[in-house]
C-alpha positions in Angstrom: -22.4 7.1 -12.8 -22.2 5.1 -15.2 -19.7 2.1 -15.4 -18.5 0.8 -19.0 -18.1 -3.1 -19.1 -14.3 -3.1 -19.5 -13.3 -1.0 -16.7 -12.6 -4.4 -14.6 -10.4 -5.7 -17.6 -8.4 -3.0 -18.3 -5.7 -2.6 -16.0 -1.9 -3.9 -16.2 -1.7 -7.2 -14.1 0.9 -9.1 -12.7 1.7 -11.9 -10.2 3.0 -10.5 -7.0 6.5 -12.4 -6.4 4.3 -15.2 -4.7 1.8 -12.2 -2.7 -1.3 -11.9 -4.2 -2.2 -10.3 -7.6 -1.2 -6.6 -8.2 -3.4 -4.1 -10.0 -1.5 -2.0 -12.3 -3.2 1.3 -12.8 -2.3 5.2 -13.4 -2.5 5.9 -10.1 0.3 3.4 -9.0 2.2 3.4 -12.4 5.6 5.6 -10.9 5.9 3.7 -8.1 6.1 0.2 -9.7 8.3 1.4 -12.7 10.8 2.6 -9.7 10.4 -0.9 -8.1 10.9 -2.4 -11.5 14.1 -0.9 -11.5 15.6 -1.7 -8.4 18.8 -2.7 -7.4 19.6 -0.3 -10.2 18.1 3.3 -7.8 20.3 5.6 -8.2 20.7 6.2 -4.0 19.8 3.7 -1.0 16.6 4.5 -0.6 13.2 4.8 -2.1 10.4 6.6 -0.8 6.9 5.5 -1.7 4.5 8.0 0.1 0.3 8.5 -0.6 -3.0 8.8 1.5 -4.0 5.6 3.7 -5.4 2.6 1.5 -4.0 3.8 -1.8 -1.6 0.4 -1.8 1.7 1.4 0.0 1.7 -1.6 1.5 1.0 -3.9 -0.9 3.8 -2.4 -2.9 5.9 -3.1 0.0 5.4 -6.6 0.0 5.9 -6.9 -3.5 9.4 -5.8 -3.3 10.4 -7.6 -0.2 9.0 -10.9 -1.9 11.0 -10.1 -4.7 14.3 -8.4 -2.5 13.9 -10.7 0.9 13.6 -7.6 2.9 12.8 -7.3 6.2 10.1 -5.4 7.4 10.5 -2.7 10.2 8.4 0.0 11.3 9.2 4.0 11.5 7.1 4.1 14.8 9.2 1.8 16.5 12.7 2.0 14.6 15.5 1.8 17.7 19.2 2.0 16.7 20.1 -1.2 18.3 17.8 -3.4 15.6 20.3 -1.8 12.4 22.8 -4.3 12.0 20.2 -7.3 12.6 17.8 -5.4 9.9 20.3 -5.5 7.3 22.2 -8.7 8.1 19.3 -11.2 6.7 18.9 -9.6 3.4 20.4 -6.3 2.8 17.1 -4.8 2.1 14.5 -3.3 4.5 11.0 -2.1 4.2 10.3 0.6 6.8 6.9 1.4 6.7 5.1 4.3 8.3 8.3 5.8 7.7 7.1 9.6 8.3 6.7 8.5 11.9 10.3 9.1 13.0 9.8 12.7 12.5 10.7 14.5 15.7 11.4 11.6 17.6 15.3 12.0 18.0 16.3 8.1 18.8 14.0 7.2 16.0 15.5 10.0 13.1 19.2 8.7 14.8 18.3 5.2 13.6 17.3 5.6 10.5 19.2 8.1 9.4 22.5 4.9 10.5 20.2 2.7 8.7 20.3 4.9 5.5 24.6 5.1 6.3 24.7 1.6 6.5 22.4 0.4 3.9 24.8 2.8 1.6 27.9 1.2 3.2 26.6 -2.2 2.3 25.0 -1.4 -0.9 21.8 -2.4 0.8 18.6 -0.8 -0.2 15.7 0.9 1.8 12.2 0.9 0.9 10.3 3.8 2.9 6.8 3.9 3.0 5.0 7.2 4.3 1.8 9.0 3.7 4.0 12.1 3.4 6.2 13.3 1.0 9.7 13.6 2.4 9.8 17.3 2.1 7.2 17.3 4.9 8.4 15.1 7.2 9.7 17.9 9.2 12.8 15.7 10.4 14.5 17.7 13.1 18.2 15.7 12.0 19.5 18.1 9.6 21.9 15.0 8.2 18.4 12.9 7.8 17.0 15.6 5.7 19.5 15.7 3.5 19.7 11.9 2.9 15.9 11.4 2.6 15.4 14.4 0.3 18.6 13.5 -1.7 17.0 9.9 -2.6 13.9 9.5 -5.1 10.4 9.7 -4.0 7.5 9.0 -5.9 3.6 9.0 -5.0 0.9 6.5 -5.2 -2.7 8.6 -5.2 -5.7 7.1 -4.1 -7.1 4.8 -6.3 -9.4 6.1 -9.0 -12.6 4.1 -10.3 -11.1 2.0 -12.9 -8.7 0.5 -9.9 -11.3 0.2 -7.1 -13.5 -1.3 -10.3 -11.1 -3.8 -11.0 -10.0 -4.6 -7.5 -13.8 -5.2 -6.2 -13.8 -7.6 -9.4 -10.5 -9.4 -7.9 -12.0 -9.5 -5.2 -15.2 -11.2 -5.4 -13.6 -13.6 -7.8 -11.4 -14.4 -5.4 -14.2 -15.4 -3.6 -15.6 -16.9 -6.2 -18.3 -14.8 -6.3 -20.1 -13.3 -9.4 -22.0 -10.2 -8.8 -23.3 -8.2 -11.6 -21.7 -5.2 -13.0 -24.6 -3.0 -11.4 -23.3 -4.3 -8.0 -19.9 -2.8 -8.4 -21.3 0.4 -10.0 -24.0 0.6 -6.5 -20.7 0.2 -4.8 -18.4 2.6 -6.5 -20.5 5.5 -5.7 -20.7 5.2 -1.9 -17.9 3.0 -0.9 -14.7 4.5 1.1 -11.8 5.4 -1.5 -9.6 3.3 -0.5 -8.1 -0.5 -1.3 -8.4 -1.4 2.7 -12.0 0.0 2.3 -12.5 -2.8 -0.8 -11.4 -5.5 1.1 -13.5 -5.0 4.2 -16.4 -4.7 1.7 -15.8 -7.5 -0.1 -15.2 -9.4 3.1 -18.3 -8.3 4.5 -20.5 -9.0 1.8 -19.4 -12.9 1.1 -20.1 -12.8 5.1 -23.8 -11.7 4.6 -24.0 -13.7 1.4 -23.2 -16.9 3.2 -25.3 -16.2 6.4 -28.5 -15.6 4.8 -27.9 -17.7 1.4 -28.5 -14.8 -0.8 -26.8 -13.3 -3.8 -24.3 -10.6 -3.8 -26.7 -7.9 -5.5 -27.9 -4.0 -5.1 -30.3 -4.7 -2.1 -27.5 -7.0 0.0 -24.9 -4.6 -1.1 -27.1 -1.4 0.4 -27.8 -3.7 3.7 -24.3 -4.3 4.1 -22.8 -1.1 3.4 -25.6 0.1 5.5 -24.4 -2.2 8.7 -20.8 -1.3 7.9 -21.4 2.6 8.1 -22.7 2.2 11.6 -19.5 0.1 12.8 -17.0 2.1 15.0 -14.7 3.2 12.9 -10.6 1.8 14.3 -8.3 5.3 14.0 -5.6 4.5 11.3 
């Protein structure tokens, strides 16, 4: 594959309400327009739903540094948390959202969270790696608020973004590898943003230990080392 110059350069960027920087690219366009546009969503809640490491949660934070939301999680939601959620800011991010499926106490809570959220003209921003539609929510009421409110996917990130986030990357670390370093990379890295980081991470590690470049030969040692790892379970 071949790599043209300005890849790195040519994506939308903007400060992250005080997280760090924030790649705009087509494969996350929807979902910050509809962030863009809150408070003015047209029903309580948001979904914001795609495969692992294609920048859910980086979204999140961006719109709970810009709405003061709490963060709560799906896996864990219990009914007695809800006023407390809402009481600090009126907005709550609940990530792994999807998670409450078939859990009754879990689908009972949010499903009062979305009531009072709607009561208080809070907000909701729910973060899945399913669309709503497959959530297979057992609370009939649940499915009719979640699939009544706007969701809109983020798909794993394409080779302009992982380009141009292994270039934020290493800057950040101010390191300069050449553009033949992010090409070896491109073609045999995981697709994902979480995969980027760890890469990155692990490369300024190797560069510092044996004071040597980031080039092709480090990068196929270390991508090497970090295929035999044990992989965690997402």
């Amino acid at each position: 594959m071949s790599l043209p110059a300005q890849i790195p350069l040519d994506l939308g960027h903007r400060t992250a309400m005080g997280c760090e920087d924030f790649l705009v690219a087509p494969s996350n366009a929807d979902a910050v327009a509809w962030l863009d546009r809150w408070p003015s969503w047209p029903a309580p809640a948001l979904t914001v739903y795609g495969p692992a490491g294609c920048g859910k949660t980086h979204l999140g934070h961006v719109w709970r540094a810009r709405s003061h939301a709490v963060i709560a999680s799906g896996a864990s939601l219990d009914a007695a948390d809800l006023p407390e959620l809402l009481a600090a800011a009126n907005a709550v991010v609940v990530e792994e959202a999807d998670k409450v499926a078939g859990k009754p106490a879990r689908e009972e809570a949010l499903f009062h969270l979305y009531n009072l959220a709607r009561e208080q003209g809070g907000h909701l921003l729910l973060l899945s790696r399913k669309a709503p539609s497959r959530w297979r929510a057992r609370l009939a009421d649940l499915r009719s608020r979640i699939k009544g409110a706007p969701a809109v996917e983020v798909a794993a990130p394409d080779d302009a973004l992982l380009a141009a986030v292994l270039v934020k990357l290493f800057a950040d670390r101010q390191l300069r590898p050449g553009l033949e370093v992010v090409t070896y990379l491109l073609t045999r890295m995981e697709r994902s943003l979480d995969s980027a980081r760890t890469l990155v991470a692990a490369l300024d590690h190797a560069s510092l230990a044996g004071h040597r470049r980031v080039t092709v030969p480090l990068a196929r040692e270390v991508l090497a080392e970090l295929e035999h790892r044990p992989k965690t379970r997402q």
